[in-house]
C-alpha angles and dihedrals in degrees: 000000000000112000080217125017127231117254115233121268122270095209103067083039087078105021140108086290103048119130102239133030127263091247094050092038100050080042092057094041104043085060126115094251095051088042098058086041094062098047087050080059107043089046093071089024098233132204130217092255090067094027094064101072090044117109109254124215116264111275110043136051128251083258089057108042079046080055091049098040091047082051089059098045096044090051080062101051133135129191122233118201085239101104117179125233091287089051099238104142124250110238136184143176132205112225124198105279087054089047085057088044090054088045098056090043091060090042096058090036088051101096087047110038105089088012119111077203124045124208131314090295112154107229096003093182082059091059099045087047099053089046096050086051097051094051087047098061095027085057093044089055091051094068086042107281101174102206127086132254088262107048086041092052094038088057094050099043082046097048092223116162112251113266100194133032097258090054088047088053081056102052089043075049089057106043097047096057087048079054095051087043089062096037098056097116094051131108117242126241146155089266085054097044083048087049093045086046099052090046083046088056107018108154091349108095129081094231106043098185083074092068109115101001129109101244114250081202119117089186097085117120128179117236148220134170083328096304116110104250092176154008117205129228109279113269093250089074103056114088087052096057096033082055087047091039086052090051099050083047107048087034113088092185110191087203097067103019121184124196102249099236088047083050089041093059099043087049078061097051089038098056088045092045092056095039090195098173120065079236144355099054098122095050086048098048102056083042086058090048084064098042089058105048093046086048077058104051095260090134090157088073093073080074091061134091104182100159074066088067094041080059102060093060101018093164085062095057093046088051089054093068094041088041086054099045108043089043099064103288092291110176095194090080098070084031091061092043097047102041089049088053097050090047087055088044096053085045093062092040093058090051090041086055092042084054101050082044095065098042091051082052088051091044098053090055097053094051096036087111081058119073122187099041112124119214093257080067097045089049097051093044083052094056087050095060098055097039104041093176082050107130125196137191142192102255092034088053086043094054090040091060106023098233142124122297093230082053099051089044091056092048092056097033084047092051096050086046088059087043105259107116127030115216124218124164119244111188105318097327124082119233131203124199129182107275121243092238099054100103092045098050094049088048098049089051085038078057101034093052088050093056084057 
């Protein structure tokens, strides 16, 4: 059985052997029943394969009111210069929830895009850091990464070298998104898209000689639960359609201008689509997603790990692609799922800030006696607090912040000296932990200032 089922053909819907006439069927459907039917499902954008199971108004079938529905969206259609293997076009449209999505989106992006700082964000590198690592590891689960969340992002504060396969498609992960970071600027090409590729797979596949090389295979077959969902265009195409993918990124045509997290996301869809590596394209096209819209000054995005949300409902990711390709090659589909998933991602982004916020306020408070320390210390002494077995050390704190080793080592060695770590040596590598007499030294000077 289908993952997902065809919808009906539009087609024989209104044909010479419909039910009902044009004139009845338009009359029905331009009622105000019909009418308020169609906007609940085009608010969620449904498919047939969800449509389907919905009450219909009185008058036409579920395969009518589908005709009728598929007439509205395609009124709205626009084509994208993605085409599939039979070259028919992909289209979308972006209806009116997902123009309030997008608006939200540059709303919350509108003290950053354009900024070389942005926002009033403490540690920022802290922040960009974190993010990047998140979406290294979710998108490595994603492609079946068996490790969790805390091993994956120990190894990488730590530095440690993978020990599994799962932790190596991680580091790769990692690497990769601190490549894009400092690409962003770049224009993209078929050379780029190789050298992305071999950081994506370095050391991970079973040929290596396949690392950064477009596959001249035409045995590749897309997945799911152990059911083909897709079969990407042959490899003698490919170089056609990467040269035609590069151009529709690196073009930002007036003419036909396209709102860049619209074109983000359908960067995303193209480059799966294609499949143009034997492994590694997902990885590499979610890592494309961030490249553009950082390309594009969306700077806030480097706060985002949005791979972290896909994982949550991975089967619905997968059902925007199918959604999208067994229901004419519309785009809006992956468009609707994706946008949806980067507006809850900036949501909890804007909580998770307020938060910090408010610790680096607290924590403030509490080390205002105590003049010099910089806010990677307070932090840190914060953390401490809260966490009395925490243990740091030199290159975890330097990962953390992305800064120097010489600097990461001051700020712990600074913050022993004032008594509130305490240093001991495990194997070759020291190790601070948070000193037993850290509370009680920040009660007795919080006294004692308040005696002066």
């Amino acid at each position: 059985m289908a993952i997902v089922p065809n919808p009906p053909d539009l087609s024989v819907l209104l044909g010479t052997k419909a039910r009902v006439s044009m004139d009845d069927f338009f009359r029905i459907a331009d009622s105000h029943p019909m009418q308020a039917f169609i906007r609940q499902a085009n608010e969620r954008y449904l498919h047939w394969d969800h449509f389907r199971y919905k009450p219909i108004p009185s008058g036409l079938s579920h395969e009518e009111a589908w005709g009728f529905l598929k007439l509205v969206r395609q009124t709205n259609w626009k084509h994208s210069p993605l085409k599939d293997v039979n070259n028919r076009p992909f289209a979308y449209w972006v209806p009116d929830h997902l123009l309030r999505v997008l608006n939200d989106i540059d709303r919350w992006s509108g003290d950053t895009i354009g900024a070389d700082q942005p926002g009033p964000l403490p540690t920022k590198e802290r922040y960009v850091i974190s993010a990047l690592m998140d979406e290294a590891i979710a998108s490595s689960q994603l492609e079946g990464a068996a490790t969790t969340r805390g091993v994956a992002k120990a190894m990488l504060r730590a530095g440690r070298k993978p020990r599994s396969h799962g932790e190596l498609m991680i580091m790769n992960n990692w690497l990769t998104m601190q490549y894009l970071r400092e690409h962003r600027t770049a224009e993209l090409t078929p050379g780029m898209l190789k050298e992305l590729h071999a950081i994506v797979t370095k050391g991970a596949l079973e040929n290596p000689r396949e690392e950064g090389q477009f596959r001249t295979r035409d045995d590749i077959i897309v997945e799911y639960k152990h059911e083909k969902v897709h079969t990407p265009p042959p490899s003698s195409v490919l170089p056609e359609r990467l040269e035609a993918f590069c151009r529709f990124a690196n073009d930002d045509d007036q003419a036909a201008w396209i709102h860049p997290v619209v074109k983000g996301v359908m960067l995303h869809f193209w480059l799966a689509y294609d499949h143009p590596f034997t492994d590694g394209n997902g990885r590499t096209a979610r890592g494309l997603f961030y490249w553009y819209l950082l390309s594009r000054r969306y700077w806030l995005f480097e706060y985002l790990s949005v791979s972290k949300y896909i994982l949550r409902a991975p089967g619905q990711y997968v059902r925007a692609y199918l959604y999208t390709e067994t229901d004419g090659n519309d785009l809006t589909y992956f468009l609707d799922f994706n946008l949806r998933t980067i507006r809850l991602a900036f949501l909890e982004l804007r909580q998770y800030l307020a938060q910090q916020q408010r610790e680096v306020t607290c924590s403030n408070d509490l080390l205002r006696h105590y003049p010099g320390l910089n806010l990677r210390q307070k932090t840190l002494v914060y953390h401490a607090i809260r966490h009395p077995n925490a243990q740091y050390t030199i290159q975890v704190h330097r990962n953390t912040y992305g800064v120097a080793y010489d600097t990461a080592r001051h700020d712990l060695l600074a913050l022993t000296k004032r008594g509130f770590l305490d240093q001991a040596r495990q194997g070759k590598e020291f190790v601070f932990v948070p000193s037993g007499r850290m509370l009680e030294k920040l009660r007795r000077d919080e006294e004692s200032g308040a005696k002066r």
